[in-house]
N, C-alpha and C positions, 0 to 999 in steps of 0.2 A: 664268622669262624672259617678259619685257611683251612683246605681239605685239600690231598693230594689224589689227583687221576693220572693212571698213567694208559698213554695212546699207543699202539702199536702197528704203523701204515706197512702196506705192503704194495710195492708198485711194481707193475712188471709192462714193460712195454718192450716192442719189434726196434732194435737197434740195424742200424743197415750198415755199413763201413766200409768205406772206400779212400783212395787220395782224389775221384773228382767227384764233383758232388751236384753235378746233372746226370741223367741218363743220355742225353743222348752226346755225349762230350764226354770222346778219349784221352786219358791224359797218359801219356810215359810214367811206367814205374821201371825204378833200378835202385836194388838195395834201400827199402826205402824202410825206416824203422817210426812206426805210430807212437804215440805218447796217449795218455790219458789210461784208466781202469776198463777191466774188463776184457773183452776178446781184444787183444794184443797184434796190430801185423808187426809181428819183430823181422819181417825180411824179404821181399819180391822180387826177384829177379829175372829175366827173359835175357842170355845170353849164349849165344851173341844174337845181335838184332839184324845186324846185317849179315845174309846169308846169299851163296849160290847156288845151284843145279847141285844136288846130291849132298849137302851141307846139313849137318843136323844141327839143333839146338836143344837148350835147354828151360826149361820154365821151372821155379821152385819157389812153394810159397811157406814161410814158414807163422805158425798162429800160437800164440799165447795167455792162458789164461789168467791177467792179475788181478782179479778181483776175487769176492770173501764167499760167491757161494758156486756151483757147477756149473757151467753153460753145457746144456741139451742142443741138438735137432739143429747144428750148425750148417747151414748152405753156404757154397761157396760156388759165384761164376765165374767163367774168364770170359771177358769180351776181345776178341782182335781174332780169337783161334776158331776154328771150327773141324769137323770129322769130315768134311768133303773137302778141307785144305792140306789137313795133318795127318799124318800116319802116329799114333802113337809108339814107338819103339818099345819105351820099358816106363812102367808105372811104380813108383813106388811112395807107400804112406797108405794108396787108397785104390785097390787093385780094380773097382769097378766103376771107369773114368767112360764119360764121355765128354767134349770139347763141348757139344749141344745141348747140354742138362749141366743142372745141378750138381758140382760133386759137396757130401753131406760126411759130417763127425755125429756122431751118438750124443758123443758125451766130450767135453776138454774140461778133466778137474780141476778144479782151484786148491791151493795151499792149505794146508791144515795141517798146524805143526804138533797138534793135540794128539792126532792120530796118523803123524807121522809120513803122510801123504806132499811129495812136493811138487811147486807148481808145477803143472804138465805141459808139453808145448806137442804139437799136432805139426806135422811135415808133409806138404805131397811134393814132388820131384815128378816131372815126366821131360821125359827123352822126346822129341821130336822130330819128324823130317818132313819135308813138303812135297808132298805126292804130285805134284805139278811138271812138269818138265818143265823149268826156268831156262830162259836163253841166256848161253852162254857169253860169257865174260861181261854178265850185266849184274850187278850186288843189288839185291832185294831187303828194303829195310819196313821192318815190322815192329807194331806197338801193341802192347797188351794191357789190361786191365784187368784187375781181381778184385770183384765186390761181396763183402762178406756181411750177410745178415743171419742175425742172430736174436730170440727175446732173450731180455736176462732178468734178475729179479733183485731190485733194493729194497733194504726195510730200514724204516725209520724207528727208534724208538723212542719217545720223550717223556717225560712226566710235570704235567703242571699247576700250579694250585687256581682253585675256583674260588668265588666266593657267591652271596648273595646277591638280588639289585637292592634288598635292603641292609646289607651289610656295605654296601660301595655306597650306597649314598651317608651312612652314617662316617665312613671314613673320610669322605669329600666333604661334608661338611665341617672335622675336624682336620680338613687339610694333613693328614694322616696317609691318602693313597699315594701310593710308589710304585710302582710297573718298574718291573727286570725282565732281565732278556730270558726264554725257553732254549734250554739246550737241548740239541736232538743227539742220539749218538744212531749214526746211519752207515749199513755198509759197505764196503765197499766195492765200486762197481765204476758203469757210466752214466749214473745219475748223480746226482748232492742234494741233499734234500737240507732244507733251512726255514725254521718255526719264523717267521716275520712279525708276529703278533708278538705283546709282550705277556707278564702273567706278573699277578693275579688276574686272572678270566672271569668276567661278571659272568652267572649264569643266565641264561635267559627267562623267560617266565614261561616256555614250554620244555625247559630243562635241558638247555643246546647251550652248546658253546659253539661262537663262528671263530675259525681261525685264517689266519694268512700264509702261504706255503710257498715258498721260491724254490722252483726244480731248477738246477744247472745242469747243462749238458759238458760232463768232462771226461767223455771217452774222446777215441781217435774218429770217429765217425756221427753220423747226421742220426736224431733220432727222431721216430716218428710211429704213430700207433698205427697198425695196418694190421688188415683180415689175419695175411700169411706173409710171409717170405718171399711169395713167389712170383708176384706181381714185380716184388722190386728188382725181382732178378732179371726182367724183360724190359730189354734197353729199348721196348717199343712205350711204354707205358709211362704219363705224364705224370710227375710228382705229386704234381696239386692233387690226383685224383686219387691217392692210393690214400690219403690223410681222411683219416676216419676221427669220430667224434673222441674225445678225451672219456671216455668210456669204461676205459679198463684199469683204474687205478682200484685196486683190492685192497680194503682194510681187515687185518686180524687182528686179535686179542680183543678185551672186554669189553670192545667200545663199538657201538654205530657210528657210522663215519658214510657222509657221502659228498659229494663235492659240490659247493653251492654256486651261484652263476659264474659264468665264464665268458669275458667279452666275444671270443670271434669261435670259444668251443673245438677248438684242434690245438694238436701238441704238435709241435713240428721245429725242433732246435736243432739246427749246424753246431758246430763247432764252438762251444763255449759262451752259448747262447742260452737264458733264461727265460722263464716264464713263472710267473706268479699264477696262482689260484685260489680259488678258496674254498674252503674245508668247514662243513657244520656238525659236529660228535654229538652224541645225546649223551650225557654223563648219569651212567645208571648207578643208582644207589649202593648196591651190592662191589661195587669196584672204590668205592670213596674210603679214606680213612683220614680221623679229625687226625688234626695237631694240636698235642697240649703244647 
């Protein structure tokens, strides 16, 4: 007898976003516009680059939220600048800047046309001059980088039918069983979430279902599970070691859900890069309903 469960995953993992994707390797940004969901760089610009003796310049990053739910507790660093190189002139977007920390947004809301909220985009702008005395008539050329880490939150939701091991085996024997694909509906963000298992789902005989789960990484940036933020934001600090175990994917709604073996046990995708896992639900009786 088909009975339908429905799942509801909850994944939240430390997105980090940059155009280079080592720490210790600067790359040139100029106008540069990210693709993929979620915190958005729609624009970086450091101009001019080339500067002289009493020449100021400009830095402007502009951040956009297109994904389906709020991003909190945004850090953002700049690599190339620093407070014993720059004079800040004039701050604007985020009045309490320093070159050597972290500059942080609360909150960048995301769309919601229900309640009439539109996407919001986040601005900082700062004036700079270079408190140096540069020798004359020599042009000074400078490169900057802005890395922005952020957690953000995807939910999956899918619903799939179970059956018995004594119901699959009476269908296999009448050549009867047919496996189709689970559709998830997942929001949007910079993750993709995709059921790889197909369904009808045998149960098992301690009342689990094991499933197959492909995360895609399709924001503009590297994704990876880490303590905080702020490790990534220390261009002294090696990649490999800020990669913490796959630990944090949270499931809500009616179901147990924890994540069953994992070959190498860390999430760690660049840029449109996947990883499969696998997922065990206990399908509790109170969430099932038959199908006549």
């Amino acid at each position: 007898m088909l009975k339908n469960t429905i799942f509801v995953l909850c994944l939240l993992v430390i997105i980090f976003s940059s155009e280079c994707t080592q720490l210790n390797k600067f790359t040139k940004i100029g106008g540069v516009t990210e693709t993929g969901s979620g915190i958005k760089i729609e624009s970086f610009e450091f101009n001019p680059t080339k500067i002289d003796n009493n020449m100021k310049t400009t830095a402007s990053l502009v951040l956009k939220n297109t994904g389906d739910f709020d991003a909190k507790n945004i850090q953002i660093m700049f690599f190339g600048l620093s407070d014993a190189q720059w004079d800040i002139l004039q701050s604007v977007g985020n009045e309490d800047v320093s070159l050597d920390e972290p500059v942080s947004f609360s909150t960048i809301r995301a769309q919601n046309k229900q309640e009439k909220i539109q996407l919001q985009t986040k601005q900082i702008t700062l004036v700079l001059q270079n408190r140096e005395e540069l020798e004359e008539d020599i042009v000074y050329d400078y490169d900057i980088v802005a890395r922005i880490c952020y957690p953000y939150e995807t939910i999956a939701r899918f619903k799939i039918e179970t059956i018995s091991d004594d119901e699959f085996l009476i269908l296999t024997e009448e050549n009867k069983f047919r496996q189709y694909p689970i559709t998830a509906e997942v929001s949007k963000g910079p993750l993709f979430v995709k059921i790889t298992s197909k369904q009808p789902q045998v149960i098992s005989g301690d009342g689990k279902v094991h499933l197959k789960m492909k995360i895609t990484n399709i924001g503009g940036g590297t994704v990876a599970k880490t303590k905080s933020c702020e490790n990534i934001l220390n261009p002294t600090e090696k990649i490999n070691e800020l990669v913490a175990n796959l630990n944090h994917i949270e499931f809500k709604g009616g179901q147990d859900c924890n994540l069953g073996h994992i070959k190498d046990d860390i999430i760690y995708l660049k840029k449109g890069k996947s990883k499969e896992i696998d997922v065990v639900c206990e399908v509790k009786s109170e969430s099932k309903k038959e199908q006549k």
